[in-house]
C-alpha positions in Angstrom: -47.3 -11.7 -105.2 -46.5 -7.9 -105.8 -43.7 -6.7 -103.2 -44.3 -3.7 -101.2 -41.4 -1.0 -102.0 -39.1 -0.2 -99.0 -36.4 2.5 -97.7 -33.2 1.9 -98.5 -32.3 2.1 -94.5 -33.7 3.5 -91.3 -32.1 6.9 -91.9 -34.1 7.8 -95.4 -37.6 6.6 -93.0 -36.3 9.1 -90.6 -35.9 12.1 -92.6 -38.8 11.2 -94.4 -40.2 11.1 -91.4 -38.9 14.4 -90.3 -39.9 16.2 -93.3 -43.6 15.2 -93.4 -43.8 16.7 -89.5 -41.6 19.6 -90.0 -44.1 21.7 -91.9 -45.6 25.3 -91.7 -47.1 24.9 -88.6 -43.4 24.6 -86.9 -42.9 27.6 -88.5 -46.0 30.0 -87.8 -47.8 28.3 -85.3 -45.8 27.3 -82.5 -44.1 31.0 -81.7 -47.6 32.0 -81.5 -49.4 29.1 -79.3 -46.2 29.4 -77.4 -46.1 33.2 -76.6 -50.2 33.3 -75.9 -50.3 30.6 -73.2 -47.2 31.0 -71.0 -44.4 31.9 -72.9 -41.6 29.8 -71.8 -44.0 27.7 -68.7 -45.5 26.6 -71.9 -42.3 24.2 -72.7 -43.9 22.4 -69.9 -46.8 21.2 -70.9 -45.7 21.2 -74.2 -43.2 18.6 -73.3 -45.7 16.4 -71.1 -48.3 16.5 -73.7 -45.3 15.6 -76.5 -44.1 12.8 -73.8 -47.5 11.2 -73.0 -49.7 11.6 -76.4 -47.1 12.9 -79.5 -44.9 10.0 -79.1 -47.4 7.3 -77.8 -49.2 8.5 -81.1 -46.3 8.1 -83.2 -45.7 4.2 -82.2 -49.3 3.2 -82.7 -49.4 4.3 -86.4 -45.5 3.0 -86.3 -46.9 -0.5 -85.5 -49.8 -0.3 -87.5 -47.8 0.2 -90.2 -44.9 -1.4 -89.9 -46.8 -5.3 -88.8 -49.9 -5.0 -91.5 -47.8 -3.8 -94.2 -50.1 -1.5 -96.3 -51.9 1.7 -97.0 -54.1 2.9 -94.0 -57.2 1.6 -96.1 -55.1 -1.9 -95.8 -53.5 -2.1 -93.1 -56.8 -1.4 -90.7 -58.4 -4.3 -93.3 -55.9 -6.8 -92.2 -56.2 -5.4 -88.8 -60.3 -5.9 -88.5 -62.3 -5.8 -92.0 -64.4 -3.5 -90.4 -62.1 -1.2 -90.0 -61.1 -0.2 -93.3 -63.6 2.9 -93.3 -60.8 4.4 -91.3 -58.3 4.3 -93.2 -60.3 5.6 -95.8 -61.7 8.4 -93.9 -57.5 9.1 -92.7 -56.9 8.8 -96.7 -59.7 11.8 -97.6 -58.3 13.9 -95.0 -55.0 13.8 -95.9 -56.6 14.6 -100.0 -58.4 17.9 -98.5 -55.5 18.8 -96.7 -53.4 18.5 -99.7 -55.6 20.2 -102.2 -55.1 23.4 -100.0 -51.7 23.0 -98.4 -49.9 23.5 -102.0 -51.7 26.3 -102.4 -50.1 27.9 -99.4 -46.3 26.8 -100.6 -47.2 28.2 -103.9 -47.5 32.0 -102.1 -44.6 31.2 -100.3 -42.8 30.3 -103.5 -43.8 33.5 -105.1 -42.7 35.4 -102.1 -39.0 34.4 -102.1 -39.0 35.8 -105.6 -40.4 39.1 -104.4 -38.0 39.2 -101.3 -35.7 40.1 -104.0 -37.0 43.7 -104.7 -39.7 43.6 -101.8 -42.6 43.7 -104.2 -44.9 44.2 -101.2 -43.7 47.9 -100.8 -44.7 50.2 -97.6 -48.0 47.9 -96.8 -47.4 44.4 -97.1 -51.2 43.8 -95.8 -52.4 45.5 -98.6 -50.5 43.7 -101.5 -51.0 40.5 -99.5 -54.9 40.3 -100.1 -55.1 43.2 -102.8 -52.3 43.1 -105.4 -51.4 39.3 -104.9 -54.1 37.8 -103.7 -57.0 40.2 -106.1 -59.2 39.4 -102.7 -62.8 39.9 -103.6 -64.8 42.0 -100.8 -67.5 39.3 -101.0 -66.8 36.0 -98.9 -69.0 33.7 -101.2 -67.5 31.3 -103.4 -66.3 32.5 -106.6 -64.5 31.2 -109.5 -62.3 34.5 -110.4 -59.0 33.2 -111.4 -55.5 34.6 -109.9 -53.0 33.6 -112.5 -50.3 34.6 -109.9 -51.1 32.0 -107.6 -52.5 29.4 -110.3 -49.2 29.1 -112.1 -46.7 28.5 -109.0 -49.7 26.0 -107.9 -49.3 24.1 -110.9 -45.8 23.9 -110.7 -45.8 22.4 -107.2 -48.0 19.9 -108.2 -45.9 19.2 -111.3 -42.9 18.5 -108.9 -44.5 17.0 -106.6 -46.3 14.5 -108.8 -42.9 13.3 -110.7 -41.3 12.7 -107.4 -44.4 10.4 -106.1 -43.7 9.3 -109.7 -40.3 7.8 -109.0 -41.2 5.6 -106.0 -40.9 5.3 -102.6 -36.9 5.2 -102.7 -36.1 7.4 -105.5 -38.2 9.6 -105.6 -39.8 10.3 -101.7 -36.3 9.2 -100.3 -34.4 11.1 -102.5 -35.9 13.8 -102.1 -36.0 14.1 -98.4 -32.2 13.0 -98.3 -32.0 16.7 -100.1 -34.6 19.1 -99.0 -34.8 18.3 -95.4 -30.6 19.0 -94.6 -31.2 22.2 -96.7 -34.2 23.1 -95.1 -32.4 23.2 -92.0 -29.6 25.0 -93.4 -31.7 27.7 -94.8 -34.0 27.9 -91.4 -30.5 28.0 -89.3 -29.2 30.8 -91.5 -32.5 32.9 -90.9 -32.4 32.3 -87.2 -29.0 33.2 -87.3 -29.1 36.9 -89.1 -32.3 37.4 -86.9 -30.4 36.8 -83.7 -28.4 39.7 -84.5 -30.9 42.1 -85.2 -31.5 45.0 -82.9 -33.9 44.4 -80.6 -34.0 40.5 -81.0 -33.2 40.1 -77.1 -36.4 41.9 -76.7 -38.3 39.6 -78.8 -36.6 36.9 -76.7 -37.5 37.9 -73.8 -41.2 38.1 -74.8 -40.9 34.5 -76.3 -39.2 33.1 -73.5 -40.2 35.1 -70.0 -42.5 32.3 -68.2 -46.0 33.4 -67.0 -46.5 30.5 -64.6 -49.5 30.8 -63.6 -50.7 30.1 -67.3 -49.9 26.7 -66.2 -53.2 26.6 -63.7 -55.3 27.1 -66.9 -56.1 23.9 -68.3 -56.9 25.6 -72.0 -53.1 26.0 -72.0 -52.6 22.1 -71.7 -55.1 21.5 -74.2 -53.1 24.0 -76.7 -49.8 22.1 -75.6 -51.3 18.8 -76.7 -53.2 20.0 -79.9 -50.1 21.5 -80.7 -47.8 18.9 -80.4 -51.2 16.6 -82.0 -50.9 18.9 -85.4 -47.2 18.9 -85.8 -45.9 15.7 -85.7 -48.3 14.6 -88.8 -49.9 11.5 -86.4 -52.9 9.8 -86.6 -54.2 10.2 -90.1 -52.5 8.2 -91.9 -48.8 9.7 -92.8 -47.2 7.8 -90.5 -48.8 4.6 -91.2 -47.9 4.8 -94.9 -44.5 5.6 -94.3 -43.9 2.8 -91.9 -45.8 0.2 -94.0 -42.1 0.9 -96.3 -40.0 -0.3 -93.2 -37.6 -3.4 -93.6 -38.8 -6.0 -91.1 -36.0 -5.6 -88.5 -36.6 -1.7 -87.9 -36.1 0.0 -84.7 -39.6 1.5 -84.9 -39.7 2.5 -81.0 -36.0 4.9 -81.0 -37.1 6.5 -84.8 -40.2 7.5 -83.2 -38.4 9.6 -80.5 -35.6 10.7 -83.0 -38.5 12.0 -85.0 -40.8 13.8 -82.2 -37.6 15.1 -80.6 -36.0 16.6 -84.0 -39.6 18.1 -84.4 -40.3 19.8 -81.2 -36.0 21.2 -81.9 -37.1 22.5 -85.0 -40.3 24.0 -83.0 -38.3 25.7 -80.7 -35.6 27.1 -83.1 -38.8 28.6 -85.1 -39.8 30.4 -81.9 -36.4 31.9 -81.6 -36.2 33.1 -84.7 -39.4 34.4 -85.8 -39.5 36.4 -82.0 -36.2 37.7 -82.5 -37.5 39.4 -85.7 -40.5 40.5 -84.1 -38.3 42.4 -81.5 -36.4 43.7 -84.2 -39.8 44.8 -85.8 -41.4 46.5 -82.7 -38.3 48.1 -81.7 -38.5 49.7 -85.5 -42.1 50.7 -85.2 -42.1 51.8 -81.1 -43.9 49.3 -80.1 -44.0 46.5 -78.1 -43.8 42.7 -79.2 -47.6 42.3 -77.9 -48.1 44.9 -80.8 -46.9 42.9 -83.8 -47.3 39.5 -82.5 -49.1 37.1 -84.8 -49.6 33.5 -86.1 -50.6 31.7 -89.2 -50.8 33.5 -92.1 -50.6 36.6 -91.4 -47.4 35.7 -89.6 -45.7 34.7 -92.8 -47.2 37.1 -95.6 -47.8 40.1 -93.6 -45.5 40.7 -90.4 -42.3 39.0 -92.0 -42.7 41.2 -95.3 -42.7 44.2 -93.3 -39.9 42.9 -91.4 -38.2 42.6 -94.4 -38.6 45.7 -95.7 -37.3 47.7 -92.2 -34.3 45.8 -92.3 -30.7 45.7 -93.5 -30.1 42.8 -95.7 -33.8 41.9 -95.8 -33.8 40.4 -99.0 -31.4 37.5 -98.0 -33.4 37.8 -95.1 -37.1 37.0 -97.0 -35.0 34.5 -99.2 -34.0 32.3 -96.0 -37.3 32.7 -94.6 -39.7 31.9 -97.2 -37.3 29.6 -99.0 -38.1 27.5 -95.3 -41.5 28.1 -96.0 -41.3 26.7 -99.4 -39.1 23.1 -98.7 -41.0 22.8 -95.4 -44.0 22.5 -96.8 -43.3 20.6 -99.9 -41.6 17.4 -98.0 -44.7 17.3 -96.2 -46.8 17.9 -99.2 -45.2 14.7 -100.8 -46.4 12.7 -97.8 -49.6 13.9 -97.5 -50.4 12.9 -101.3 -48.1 9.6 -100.9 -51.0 8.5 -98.5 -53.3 8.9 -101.2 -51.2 7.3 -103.5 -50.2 4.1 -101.7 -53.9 3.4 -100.7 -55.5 3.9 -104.4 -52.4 1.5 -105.5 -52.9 -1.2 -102.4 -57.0 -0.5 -103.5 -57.1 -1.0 -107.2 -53.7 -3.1 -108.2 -52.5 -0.3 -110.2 -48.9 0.3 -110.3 -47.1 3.4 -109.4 -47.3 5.5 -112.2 -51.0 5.2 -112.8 -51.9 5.6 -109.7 -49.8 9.0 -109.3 -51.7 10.0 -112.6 -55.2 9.3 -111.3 -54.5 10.4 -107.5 -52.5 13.7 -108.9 -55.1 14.7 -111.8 -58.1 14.7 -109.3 -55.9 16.8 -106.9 -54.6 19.1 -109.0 -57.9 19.9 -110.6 -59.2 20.3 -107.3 -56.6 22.6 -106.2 -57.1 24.6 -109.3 -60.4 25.4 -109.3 -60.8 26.2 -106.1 -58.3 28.1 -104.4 -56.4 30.4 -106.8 -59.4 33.0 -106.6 -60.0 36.0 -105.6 -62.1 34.1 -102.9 -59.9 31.4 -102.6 -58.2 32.7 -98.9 -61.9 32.2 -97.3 -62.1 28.8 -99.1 -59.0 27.4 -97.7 -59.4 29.4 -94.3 -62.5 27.3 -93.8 -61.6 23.9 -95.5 -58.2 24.1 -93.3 -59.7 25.1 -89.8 -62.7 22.0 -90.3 -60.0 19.4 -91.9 -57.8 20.0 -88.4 -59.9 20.5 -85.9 -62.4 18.2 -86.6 -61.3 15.8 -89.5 -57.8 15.2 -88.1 -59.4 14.9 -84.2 -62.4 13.3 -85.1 -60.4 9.7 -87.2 -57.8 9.8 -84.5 -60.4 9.6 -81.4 -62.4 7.5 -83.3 -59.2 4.9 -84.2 -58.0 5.4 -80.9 -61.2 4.1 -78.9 -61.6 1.1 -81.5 -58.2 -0.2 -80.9 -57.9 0.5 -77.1 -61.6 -0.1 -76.2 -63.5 -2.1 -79.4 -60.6 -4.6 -80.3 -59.0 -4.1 -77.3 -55.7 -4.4 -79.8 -52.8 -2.0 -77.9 -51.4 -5.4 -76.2 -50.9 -6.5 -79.8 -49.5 -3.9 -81.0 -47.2 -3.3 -78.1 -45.7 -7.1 -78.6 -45.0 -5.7 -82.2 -43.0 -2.9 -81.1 -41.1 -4.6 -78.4 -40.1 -7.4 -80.7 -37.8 -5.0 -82.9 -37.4 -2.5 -81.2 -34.6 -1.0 -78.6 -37.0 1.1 -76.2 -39.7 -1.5 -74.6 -43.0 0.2 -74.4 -45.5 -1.1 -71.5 -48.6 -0.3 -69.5 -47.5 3.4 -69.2 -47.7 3.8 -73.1 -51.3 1.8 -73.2 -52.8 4.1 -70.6 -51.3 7.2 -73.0 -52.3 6.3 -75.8 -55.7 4.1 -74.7 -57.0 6.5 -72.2 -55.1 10.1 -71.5 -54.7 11.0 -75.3 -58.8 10.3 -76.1 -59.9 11.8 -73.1 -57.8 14.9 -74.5 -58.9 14.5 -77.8 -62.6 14.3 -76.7 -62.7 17.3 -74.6 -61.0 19.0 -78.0 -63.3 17.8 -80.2 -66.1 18.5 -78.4 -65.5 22.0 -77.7 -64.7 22.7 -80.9 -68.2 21.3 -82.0 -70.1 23.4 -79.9 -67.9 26.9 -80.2 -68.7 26.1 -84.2 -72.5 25.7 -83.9 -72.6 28.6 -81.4 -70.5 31.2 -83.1 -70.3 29.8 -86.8 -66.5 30.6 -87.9 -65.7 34.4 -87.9 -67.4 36.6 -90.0 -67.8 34.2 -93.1 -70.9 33.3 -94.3 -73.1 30.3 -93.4 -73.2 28.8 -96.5 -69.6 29.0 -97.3 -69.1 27.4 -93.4 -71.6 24.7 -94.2 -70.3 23.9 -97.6 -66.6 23.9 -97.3 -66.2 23.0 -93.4 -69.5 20.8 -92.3 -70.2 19.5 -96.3 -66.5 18.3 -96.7 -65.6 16.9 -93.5 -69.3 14.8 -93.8 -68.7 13.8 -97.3 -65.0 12.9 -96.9 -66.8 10.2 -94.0 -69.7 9.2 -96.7 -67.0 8.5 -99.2 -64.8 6.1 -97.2 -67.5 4.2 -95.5 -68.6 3.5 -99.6 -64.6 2.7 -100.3 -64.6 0.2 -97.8 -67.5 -2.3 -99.8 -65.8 -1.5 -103.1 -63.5 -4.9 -104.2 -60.0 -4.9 -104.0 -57.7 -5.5 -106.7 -56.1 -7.3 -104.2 -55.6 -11.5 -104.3 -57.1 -12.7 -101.2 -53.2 -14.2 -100.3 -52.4 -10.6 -100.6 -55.0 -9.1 -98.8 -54.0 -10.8 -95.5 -50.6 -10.7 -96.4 -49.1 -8.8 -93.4 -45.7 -8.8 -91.2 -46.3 -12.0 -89.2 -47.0 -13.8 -91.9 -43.7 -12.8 -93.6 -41.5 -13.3 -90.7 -43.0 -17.0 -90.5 -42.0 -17.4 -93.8 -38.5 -16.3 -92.9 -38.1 -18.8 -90.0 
């Protein structure tokens, strides 16, 4: 019987663990949720919603993971056969996501370089979309090559593929055991130098000044929880995977909080740092921080150049903060594609290499043909905003009301995590997790739906909406309910091979 690989201790889990949730959301994202809804009231109910649906999250795909020993595709078979279109449909989320999310790390890769002689010049907007980006005025689909971006893009995925390469331990482990401590060094060394910039304690202030009554508006809880939701990397099938490598004696219960705890830190630290440079920048210009406030992308490759440029030092500067960028997203690249990996491995019998090969080709190709184009940023603007919002939301309400309500399977699961764990989980967590967290998730996902078929998505097109938001998101479900009748190349021994069975054999 083939042996499932397995970390070396709970401390490589954990920073693997770190580094998939620790991504560019933490970076970009969070500052600006934060500052729009409350400013610092919003640690509130950012902190109730990471409390009562980030961590509950975290110890159901701990426990799914770490008792049926498999791929998400796998471990939902051995949980209910008909389940296994879930994992599937977490598995093809996780491959759209990918496809794109290199892309991103590959602009931030090429920006470290130009922090070195601010390529960007006077009007970092304009080199953003024009120079770097070629951005054609037309938001169809086109096929216009950027070799700037399609170079860097194939570089990550080289990387990235000979680490998946190397296994779970030396490769993934490895890796994380060296890019997340110098991803924190090089993040702590930005927030640092932008703590003592002039006018940081404005930016501060702005970050930080509490507006409580934001906290009377319930679309500020529901950005606390979908933030918290996005950045901890739960519920499609990261989490899952990376548990499924656990030994069988694994504190799953006190990683889970070490991890949600060390993200929401590194959340925080973002918001310091990125708002002390934006009080730097509006002090520059005149302005004030509502003036130069922004999120996303236009956060990192637009705002932070300019920062950059006004001040002293600012090519160290762009060097810590885009080298963040670059080793943030990358350690969560690797897990994104690991899930990929792991379930066409548990799937077809093939062994690690092969699998990389076949799961890497198909992404890479993907990757490359649609996104280093001159209408690539439309592309992945839609394909990202569909895959979050309702891929990501739609498997985990969906898995969520199947275990609590169809299989009625939390009591299971919570035996699971109270046998080897230090922290006992109870009712509380199976009311979190069973009924607060869906209810949330519904009202989410719901909205969402009918803001999309009322206002379409910006000013894009319909047909690029449909194609690349509704078309993906419906095939990626089409696909994986047609995975889920293909064979295994599985033994059936194998197949129902899970963690009870090997702790009976150990007794």
């Amino acid at each position: 019987m083939r042996k499932r690989e397995v970390w070396s201790g709970r401390s490589v889990f954990i920073l693997a663990a770190i580094g998939s949730a620790v991504g560019l959301g933490n970076i970009w994202r969070f500052p600006y949720i934060a500052y729009e809804n409350g400013g610092g009231a919003f640690i509130v109910p950012y902190l109730v919603a990471l409390l009562t649906a980030g961590i509950p999250l975290l110890f159901v795909d701990y426990a799914i993971g770490h008792k049926f020993r498999g791929s998400p595709p796998l471990a939902f078979h051995r949980l209910k056969r008909a389940t296994e279109s879930l994992g599937w449909w977490q598995v093809g989320i996780c491959f759209v996501i990918g496809v794109y999310y290199a892309v991103i790390i590959a602009w931030a890769l090429r920006y470290t370089f130009f922090s070195a002689t601010r390529a960007w010049g006077d009007d970092a907007e304009t080199f953003f979309l024009q120079d770097f980006l070629q951005m054609n005025a037309d938001a169809t689909f086109g096929l216009d090559f950027v070799p700037g971006v399609a170079w860097p893009l194939l570089a990550i995925w080289v990387v990235v593929l000979v680490i998946l390469a190397l296994g779970v331990q030396r490769g993934i482990g490895a890796a994380n055991r060296f890019f997340v401590p110098l991803l924190l060094v090089l993040f702590a060394g930005m927030v640092v130098r932008a703590l003592t910039l002039d006018g940081a304690a404005t930016g501060l202030d702005a970050f930080f000044r509490p507006n409580w009554s934001a906290l009377t508006d319930s679309g500020v809880w529901i950005a606390a929880y979908g933030q918290i939701f996005f950045s901890l990397s739960v519920a499609f099938g990261i989490m899952v995977t990376y548990s499924s490598y656990l030994k069988h004696r694994t504190n799953l219960t006190g990683s889970g909080l070490v991890v949600g705890f060390s993200n929401s830190s590194f959340e925080i630290l973002a918001g310091i740092g990125v708002f002390s440079a934006l009080g730097f920048m509006a002090q520059a210009q005149g302005v004030g921080v509502d003036e130069v406030v922004s999120g996303g992308i236009g956060l990192a490759f637009i705002a932070f150049p300019t920062i950059v440029s006004q001040m002293p030092g600012g090519s160290l500067f762009g060097l810590l903060f885009f080298g963040s960028l670059v080793f943030a997203g990358f350690t969560s690249l690797i897990s994104i594609i690991q899930v990929c990996v792991s379930a066409v491995e548990d799937k077809t019998g093939l062994t690690r290499v092969p699998a990389v090969l076949l799961v890497g080709g198909v992404a890479t190709i993907t990757s490359l043909l649609l996104f280093p184009t001159t209408t690539g940023l439309n592309t992945l603007d839609v394909v990202d905003r569909f895959a979050n919002q309702f891929g990501i939301v739609g498997v985990a309400l969906v898995t969520l009301v199947v275990l609590a309500w169809g299989l009625r399977r939390l009591p299971e699961l919570q035996d699971h995590l109270n046998s080897v764990s230090s922290f006992k989980v109870g009712l509380l967590w199976r009311i979190f997790a069973g009924v607060l967290t869906p209810v949330v998730l519904g009202y989410m996902l719901i909205s969402e739906i009918v803001d999309r078929v009322d206002e379409g998505y910006g000013d894009l097109p319909d047909a690029l909406v449909t194609t690349f938001g509704w078309g993906v998101q419906i095939l990626v479900i089409v696909i994986a309910v047609g995975l889920s009748f293909a064979p295994w190349g599985l033994t059936d021994a194998e197949l129902e091979h899970t963690e009870s069975t090997e702790a009976g054999e150990r007794l």
